[in-house]
TIRO-655099 format. One record per residue (C-alpha): residue number from 1; residue in one letter; x, y, z. Coordinates in steps of 0.02 Angstrom, whole numbers, always signed. Each point is the difference from the previous one (the first is absolute). Layout:
TIRO-655099
{k: NUM	r: a	xx: X	yy: Y	zz: Z}
...
end
This chain:
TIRO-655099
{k: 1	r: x	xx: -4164	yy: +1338	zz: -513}
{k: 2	r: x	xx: +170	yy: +15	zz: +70}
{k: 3	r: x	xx: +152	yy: +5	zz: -106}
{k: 4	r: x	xx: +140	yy: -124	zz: +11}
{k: 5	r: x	xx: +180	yy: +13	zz: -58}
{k: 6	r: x	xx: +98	yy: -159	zz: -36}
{k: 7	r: x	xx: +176	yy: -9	zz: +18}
{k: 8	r: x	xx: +100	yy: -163	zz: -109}
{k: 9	r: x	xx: +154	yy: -88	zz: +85}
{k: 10	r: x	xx: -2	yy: -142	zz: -128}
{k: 11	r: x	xx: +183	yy: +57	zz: -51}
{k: 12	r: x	xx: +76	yy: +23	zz: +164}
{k: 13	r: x	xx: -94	yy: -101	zz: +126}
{k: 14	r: x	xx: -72	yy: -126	zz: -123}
{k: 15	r: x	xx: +146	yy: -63	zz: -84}
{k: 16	r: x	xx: +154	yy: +25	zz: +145}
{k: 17	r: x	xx: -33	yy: -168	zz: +55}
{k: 18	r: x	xx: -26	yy: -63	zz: -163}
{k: 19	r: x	xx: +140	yy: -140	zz: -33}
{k: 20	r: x	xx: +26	yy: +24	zz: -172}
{k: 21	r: x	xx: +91	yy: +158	zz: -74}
{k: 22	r: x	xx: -153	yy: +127	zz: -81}
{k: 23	r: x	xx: +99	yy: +78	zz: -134}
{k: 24	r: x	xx: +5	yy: +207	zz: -18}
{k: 25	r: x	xx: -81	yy: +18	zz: -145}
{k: 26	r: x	xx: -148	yy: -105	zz: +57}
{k: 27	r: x	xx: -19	yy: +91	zz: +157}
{k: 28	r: x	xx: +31	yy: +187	zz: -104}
{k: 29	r: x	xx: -152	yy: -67	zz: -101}
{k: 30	r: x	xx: -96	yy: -69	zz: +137}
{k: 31	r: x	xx: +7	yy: +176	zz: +99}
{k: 32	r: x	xx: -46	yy: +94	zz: -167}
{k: 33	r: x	xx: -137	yy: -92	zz: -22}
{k: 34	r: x	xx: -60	yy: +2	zz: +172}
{k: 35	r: x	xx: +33	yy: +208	zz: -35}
{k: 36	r: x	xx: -162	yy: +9	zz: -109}
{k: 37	r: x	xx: -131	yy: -126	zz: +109}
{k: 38	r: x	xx: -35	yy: +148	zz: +147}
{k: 39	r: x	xx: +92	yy: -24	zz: +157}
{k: 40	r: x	xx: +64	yy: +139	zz: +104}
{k: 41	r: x	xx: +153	yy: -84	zz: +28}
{k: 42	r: x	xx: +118	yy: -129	zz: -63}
{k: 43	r: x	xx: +156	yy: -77	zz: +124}
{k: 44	r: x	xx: +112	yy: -16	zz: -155}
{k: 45	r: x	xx: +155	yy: -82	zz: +116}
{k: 46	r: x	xx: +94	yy: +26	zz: +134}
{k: 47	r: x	xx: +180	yy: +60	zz: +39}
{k: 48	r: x	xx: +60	yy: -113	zz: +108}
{k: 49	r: x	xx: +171	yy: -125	zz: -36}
{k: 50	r: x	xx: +5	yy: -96	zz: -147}
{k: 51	r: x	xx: +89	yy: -135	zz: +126}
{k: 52	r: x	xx: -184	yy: +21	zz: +107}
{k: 53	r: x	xx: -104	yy: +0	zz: -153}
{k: 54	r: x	xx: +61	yy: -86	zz: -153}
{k: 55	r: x	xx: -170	yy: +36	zz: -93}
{k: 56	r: x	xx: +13	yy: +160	zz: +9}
{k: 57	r: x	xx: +186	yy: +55	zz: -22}
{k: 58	r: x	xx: -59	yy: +86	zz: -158}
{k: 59	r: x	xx: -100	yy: +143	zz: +92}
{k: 60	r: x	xx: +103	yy: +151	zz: -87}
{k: 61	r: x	xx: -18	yy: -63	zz: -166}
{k: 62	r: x	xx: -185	yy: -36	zz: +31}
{k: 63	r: x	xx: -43	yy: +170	zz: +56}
{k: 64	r: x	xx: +103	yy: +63	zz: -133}
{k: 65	r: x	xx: -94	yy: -68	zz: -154}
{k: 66	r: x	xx: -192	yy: -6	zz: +73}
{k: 67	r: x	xx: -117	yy: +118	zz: -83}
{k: 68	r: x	xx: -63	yy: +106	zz: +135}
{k: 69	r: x	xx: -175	yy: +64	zz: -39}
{k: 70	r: x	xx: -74	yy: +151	zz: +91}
{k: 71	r: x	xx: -110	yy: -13	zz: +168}
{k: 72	r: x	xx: +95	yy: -172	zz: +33}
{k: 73	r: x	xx: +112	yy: +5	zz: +135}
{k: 74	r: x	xx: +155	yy: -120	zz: -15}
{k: 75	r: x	xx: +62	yy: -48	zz: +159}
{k: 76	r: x	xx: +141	yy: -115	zz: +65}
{k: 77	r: x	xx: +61	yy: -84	zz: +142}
{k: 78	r: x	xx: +162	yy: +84	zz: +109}
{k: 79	r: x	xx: +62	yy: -103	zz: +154}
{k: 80	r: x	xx: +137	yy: +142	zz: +36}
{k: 81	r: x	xx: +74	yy: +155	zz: -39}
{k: 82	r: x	xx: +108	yy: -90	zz: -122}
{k: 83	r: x	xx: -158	yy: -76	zz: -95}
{k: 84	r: x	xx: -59	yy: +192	zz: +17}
{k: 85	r: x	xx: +137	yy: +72	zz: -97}
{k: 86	r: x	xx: -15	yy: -153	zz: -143}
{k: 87	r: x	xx: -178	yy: +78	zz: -2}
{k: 88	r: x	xx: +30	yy: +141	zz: -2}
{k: 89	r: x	xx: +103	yy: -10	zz: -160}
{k: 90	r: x	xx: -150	yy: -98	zz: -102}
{k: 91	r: x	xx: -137	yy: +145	zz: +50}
{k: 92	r: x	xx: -98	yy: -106	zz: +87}
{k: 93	r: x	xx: -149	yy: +83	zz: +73}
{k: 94	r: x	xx: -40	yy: -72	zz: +152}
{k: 95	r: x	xx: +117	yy: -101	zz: +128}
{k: 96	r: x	xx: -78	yy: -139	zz: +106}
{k: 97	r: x	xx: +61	yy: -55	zz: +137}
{k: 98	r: x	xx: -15	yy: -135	zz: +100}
{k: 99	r: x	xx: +4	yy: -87	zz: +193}
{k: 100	r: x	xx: -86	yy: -114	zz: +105}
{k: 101	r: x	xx: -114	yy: +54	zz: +146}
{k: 102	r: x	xx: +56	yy: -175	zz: +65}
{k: 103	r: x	xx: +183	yy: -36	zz: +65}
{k: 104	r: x	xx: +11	yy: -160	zz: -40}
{k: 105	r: x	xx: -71	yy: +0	zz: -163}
{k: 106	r: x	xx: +128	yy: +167	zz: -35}
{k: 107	r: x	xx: +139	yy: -104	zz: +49}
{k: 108	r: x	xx: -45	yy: -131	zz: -110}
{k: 109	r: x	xx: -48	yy: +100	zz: -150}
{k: 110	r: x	xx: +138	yy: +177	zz: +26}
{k: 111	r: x	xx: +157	yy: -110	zz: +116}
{k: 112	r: x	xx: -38	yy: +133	zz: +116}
{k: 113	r: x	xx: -87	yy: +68	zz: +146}
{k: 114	r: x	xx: -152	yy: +124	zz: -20}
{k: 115	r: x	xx: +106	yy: +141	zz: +57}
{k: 116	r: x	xx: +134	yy: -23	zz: -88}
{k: 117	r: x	xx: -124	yy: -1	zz: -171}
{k: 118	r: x	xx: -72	yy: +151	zz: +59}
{k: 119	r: x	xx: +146	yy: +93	zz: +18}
{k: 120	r: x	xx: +51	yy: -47	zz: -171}
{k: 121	r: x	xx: -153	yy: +53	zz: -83}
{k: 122	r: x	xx: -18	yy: +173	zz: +100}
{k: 123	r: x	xx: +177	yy: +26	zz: -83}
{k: 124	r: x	xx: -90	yy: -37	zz: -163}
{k: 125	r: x	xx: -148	yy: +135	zz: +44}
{k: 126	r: x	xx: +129	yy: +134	zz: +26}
{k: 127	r: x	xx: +88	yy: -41	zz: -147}
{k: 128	r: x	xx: -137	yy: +21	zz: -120}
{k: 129	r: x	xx: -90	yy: +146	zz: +101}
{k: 130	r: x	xx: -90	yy: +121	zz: -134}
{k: 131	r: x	xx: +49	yy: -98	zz: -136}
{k: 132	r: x	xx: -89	yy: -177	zz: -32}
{k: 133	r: x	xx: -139	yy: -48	zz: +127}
{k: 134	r: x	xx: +20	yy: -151	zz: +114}
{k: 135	r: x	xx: -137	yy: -129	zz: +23}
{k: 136	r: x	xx: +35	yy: -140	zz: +147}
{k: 137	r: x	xx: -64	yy: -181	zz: +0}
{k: 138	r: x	xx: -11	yy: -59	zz: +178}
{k: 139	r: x	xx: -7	yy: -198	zz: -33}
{k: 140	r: x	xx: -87	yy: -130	zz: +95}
{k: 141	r: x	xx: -127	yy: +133	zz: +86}
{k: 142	r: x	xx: -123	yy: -133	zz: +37}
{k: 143	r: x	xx: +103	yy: -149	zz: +52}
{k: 144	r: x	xx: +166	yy: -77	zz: +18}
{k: 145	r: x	xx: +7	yy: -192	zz: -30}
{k: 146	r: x	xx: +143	yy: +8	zz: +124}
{k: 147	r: x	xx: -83	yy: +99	zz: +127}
{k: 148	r: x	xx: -185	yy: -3	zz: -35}
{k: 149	r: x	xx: -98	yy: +141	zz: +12}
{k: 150	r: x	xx: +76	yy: +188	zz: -15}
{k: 151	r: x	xx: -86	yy: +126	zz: +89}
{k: 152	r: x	xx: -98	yy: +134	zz: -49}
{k: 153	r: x	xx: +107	yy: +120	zz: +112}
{k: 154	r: x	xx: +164	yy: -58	zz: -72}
{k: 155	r: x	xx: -50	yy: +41	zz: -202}
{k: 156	r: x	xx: -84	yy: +161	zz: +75}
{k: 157	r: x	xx: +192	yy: +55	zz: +88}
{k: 158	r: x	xx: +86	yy: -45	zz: -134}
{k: 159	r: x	xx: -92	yy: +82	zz: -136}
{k: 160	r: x	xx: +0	yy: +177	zz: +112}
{k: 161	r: x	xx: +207	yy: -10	zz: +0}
{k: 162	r: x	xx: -18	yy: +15	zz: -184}
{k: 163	r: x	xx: -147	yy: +98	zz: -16}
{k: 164	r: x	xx: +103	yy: +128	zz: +99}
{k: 165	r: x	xx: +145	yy: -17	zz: -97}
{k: 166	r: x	xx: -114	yy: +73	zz: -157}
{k: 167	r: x	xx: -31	yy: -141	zz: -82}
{k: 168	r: x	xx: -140	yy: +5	zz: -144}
{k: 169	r: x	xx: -80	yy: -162	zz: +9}
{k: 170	r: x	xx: +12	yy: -157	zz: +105}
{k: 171	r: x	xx: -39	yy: -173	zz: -62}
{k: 172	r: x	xx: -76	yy: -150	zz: +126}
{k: 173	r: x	xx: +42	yy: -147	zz: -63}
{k: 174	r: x	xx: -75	yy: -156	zz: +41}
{k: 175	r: x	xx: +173	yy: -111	zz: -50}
{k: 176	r: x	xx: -44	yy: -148	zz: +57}
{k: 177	r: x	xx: -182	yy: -15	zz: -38}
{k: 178	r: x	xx: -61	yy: -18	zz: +199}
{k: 179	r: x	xx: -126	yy: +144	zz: -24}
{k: 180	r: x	xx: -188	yy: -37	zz: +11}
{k: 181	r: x	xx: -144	yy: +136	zz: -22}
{k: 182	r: x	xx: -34	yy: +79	zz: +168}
{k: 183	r: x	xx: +172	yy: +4	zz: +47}
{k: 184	r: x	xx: +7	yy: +119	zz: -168}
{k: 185	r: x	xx: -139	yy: +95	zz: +39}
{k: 186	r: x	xx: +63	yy: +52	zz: +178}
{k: 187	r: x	xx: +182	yy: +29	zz: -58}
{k: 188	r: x	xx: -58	yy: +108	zz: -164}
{k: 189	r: x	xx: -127	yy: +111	zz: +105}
{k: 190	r: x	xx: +152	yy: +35	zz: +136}
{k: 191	r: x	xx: +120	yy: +33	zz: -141}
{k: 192	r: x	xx: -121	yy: +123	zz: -87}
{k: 193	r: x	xx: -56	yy: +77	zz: +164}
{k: 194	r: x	xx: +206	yy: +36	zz: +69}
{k: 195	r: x	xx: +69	yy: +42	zz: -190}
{k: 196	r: x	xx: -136	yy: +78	zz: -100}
{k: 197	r: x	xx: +133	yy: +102	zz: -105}
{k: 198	r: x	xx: +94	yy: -155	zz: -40}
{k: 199	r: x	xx: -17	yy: -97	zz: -166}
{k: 200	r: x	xx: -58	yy: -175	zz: +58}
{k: 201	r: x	xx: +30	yy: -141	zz: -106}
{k: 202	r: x	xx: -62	yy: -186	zz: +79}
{k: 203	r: x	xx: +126	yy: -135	zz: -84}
{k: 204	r: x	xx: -98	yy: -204	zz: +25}
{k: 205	r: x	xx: +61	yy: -146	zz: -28}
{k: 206	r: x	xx: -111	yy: -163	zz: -47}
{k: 207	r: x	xx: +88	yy: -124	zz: +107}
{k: 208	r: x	xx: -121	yy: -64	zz: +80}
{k: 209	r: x	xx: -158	yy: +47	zz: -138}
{k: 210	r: x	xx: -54	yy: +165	zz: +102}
{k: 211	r: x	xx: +75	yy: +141	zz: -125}
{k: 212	r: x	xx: -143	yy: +45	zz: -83}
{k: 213	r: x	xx: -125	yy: +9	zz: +175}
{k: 214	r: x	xx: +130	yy: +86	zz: +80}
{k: 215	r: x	xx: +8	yy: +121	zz: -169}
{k: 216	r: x	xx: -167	yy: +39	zz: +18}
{k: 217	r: x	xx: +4	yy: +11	zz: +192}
{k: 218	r: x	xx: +135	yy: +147	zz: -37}
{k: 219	r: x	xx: -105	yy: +83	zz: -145}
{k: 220	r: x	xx: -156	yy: -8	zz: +112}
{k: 221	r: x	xx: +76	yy: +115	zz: +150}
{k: 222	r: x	xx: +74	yy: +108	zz: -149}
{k: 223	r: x	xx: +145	yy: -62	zz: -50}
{k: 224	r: x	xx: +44	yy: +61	zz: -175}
{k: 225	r: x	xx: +143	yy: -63	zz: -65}
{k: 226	r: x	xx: +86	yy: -174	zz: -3}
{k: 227	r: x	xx: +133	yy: -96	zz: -62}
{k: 228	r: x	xx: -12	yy: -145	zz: -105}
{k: 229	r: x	xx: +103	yy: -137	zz: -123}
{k: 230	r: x	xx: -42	yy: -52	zz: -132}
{k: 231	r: x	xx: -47	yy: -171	zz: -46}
{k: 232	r: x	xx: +20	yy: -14	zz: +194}
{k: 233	r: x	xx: +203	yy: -19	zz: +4}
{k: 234	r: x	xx: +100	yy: +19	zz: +132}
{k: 235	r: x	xx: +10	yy: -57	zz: +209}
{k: 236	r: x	xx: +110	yy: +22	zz: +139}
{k: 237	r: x	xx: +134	yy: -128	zz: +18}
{k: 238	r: x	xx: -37	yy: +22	zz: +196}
{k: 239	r: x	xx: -168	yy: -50	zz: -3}
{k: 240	r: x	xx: -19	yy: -193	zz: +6}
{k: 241	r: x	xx: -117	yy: -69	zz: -152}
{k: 242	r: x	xx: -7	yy: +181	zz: -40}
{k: 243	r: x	xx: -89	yy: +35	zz: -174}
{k: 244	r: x	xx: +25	yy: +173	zz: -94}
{k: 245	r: x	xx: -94	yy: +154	zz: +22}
{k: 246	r: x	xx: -173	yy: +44	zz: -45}
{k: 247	r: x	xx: -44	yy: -20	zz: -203}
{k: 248	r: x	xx: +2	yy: +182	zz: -54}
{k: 249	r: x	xx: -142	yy: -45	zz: -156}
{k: 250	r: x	xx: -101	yy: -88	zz: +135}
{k: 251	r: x	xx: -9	yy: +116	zz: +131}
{k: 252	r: x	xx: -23	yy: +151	zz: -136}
{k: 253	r: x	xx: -134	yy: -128	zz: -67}
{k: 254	r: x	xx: -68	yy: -21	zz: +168}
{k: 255	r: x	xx: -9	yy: +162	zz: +27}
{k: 256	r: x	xx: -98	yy: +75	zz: -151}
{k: 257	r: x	xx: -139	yy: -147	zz: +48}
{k: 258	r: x	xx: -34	yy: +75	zz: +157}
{k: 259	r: x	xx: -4	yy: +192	zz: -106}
{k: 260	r: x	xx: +175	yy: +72	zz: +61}
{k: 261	r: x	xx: +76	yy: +106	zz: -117}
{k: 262	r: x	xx: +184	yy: -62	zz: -56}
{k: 263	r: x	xx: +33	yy: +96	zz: -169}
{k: 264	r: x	xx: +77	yy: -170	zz: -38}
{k: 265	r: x	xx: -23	yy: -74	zz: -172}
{k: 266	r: x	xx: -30	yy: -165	zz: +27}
{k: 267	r: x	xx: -12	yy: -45	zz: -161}
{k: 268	r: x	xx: +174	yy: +59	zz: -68}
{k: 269	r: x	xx: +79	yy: -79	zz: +181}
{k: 270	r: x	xx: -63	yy: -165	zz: -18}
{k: 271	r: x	xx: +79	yy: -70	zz: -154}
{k: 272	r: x	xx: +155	yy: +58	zz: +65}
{k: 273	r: x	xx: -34	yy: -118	zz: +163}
{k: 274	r: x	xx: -3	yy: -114	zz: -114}
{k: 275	r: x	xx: +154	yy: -1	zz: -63}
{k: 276	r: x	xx: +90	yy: -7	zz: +162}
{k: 277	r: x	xx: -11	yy: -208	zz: +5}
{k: 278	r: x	xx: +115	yy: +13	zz: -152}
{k: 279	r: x	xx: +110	yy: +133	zz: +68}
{k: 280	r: x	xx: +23	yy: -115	zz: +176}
{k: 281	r: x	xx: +1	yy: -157	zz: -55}
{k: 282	r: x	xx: -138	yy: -69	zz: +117}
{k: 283	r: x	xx: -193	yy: +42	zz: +9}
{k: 284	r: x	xx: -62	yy: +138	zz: +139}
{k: 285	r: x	xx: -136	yy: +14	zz: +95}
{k: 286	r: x	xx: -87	yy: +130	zz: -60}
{k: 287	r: x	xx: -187	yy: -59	zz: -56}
{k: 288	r: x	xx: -77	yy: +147	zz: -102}
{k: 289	r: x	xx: +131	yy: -24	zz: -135}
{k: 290	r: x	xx: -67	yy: -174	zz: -9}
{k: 291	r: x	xx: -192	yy: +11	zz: +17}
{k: 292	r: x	xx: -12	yy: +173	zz: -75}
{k: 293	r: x	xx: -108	yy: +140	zz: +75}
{k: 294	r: x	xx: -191	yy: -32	zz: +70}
{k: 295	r: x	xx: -68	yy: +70	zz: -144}
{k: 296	r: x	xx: +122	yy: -58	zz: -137}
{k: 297	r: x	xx: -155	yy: -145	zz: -61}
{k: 298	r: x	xx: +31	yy: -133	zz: -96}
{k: 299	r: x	xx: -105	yy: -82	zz: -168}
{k: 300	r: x	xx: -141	yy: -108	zz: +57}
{k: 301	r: x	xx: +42	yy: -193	zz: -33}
{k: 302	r: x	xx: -56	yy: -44	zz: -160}
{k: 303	r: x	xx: -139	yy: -161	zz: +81}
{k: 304	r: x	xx: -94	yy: +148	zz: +66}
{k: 305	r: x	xx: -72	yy: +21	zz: -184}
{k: 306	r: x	xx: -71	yy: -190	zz: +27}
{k: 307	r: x	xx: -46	yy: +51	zz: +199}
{k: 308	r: x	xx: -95	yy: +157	zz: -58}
{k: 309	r: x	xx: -104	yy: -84	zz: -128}
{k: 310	r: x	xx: -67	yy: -123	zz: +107}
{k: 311	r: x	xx: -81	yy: +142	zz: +120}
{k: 312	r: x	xx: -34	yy: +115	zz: -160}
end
């Protein structure tokens, strides 16, 4: 069975809209412990203003003090070449970058036009040529709740400017949870088809309860790796009654049901999804955590003794 890669964005993505201040060390020991659970990658922060981002104005002392443990790939967020060079500095080991296939929701979400953002990051590409690879996230590839539906063509152009830039990977992301099944399907298998030497990477959200079909839509035409937050955190502020993005110990749960390969331990990831109500202050959605795994059983009641001996 096919092998899947999961990426975590619990520390970036997950807690930047978070209202209440996640302090370093928590996050330093949140990302080591995520270190030893499997994924492929781990979005430790991002390097954007402090003034933008007040959760995550910590980002060089984070990278600074995780414990980086071989095969994982610790990767950050750079909106510029100035975000670059702060990179840069803490050895990060992938940039991602990001834009909106839709202009309205880029304005919204950047304060700028789709051109302009390109421009910016193509700067960004050129500046870290040969050195650290670049990954893109193309947001709201399935829908913007300001426009409606994007289409196909317009994710397709925009991820051939990068992919002829050199990019290594591109990342569709469904921001703001308007993506159903087919619609997945049909996008994934023209993706794979037009960029078969790219890294592809499908990013859900669970806004409107279709992140794990549309998971499994993408890991049924191939699709092999995905990112994912723990607990469930996380949701664009763009996206009206937007949730967060797909449970990363529910999909990876999901997806060893149905006999995909994840090299996840599920075991070691889940108690640490547990924590995260503590660490946030409020509950999260994620249900695993909760209910435990299918096969985790339980000790009969104890009135089965009388049941039983009435049949026996």
């Amino acid at each position: 069975m096919q092998r899947i890669f999961f990426n975590e964005v619990v520390t970036r993505d997950g807690f930047q809209i978070e209202p209440e201040f996640v302090p370093t060390d928590t996050k330093v020991e949140l990302v080591n412990a995520l270190s030893l659970c499997g994924y492929a990658k781990i979005e430790v922060t991002s390097f954007t203003s402090a003034k933008s981002i007040p959760m995550l104005r910590d980002a060089e002392e984070v990278m600074g003090r995780i414990q980086r443990v071989p095969g994982v790939e610790y990767t950050v967020l750079v909106p510029n070449v100035r975000g670059a060079e702060r990179a840069m500095e803490s050895k990060a080991d992938e940039f991602n970058l990001v834009m909106s296939t839709s202009e309205t929701h880029n304005l919204a979400n950047l304060r700028m036009p789709r051109e302009n953002s390109f421009a910016a990051l193509k700067d960004v590409v050129a500046m870290a040529a040969g050195a650290v690879p670049i990954n893109v996230s193309l947001s709201a590839c399935f829908g913007c709740p300001m426009e409606g539906v994007v289409p196909q063509e317009e994710v397709i152009a925009w991820a051939d400017r990068f992919a002829t830039l050199g990019v290594r990977g591109l990342t569709i992301c469904d921001t703001t949870g308007m993506a159903y099944p087919s619609q997945v399907s049909r996008l994934c298998e023209a993706l794979q088809t037009r960029f078969p030497g790219l890294q592809l990477t499908l990013h859900f959200h669970n806004t409107r309860g279709m992140g794990l079909a549309n998971v499994l839509a993408a890991a049924r035409q191939g699709v092999d790796r995905f990112d994912g937050s723990l607990g469930g955190l996380g949701g664009c502020p763009y996206a009206p009654g937007a949730s967060g993005n797909i449970c990363s110990e529910d999909a990876i749960h999901m997806l060893e049901a149905e006999g995909y390969q994840t090299g996840m331990e599920l075991a070691a990831l889940l108690p640490i999804a547990r924590q995260l109500p503590e660490i946030v202050g409020h509950q999260v959605p994620g249900q695993v955590a909760k209910a435990g795994r299918i096969l985790d059983l339980h000790p009969e009641p104890s009135f089965l003794l009388d049941v039983r001996s009435k049949f026996a």
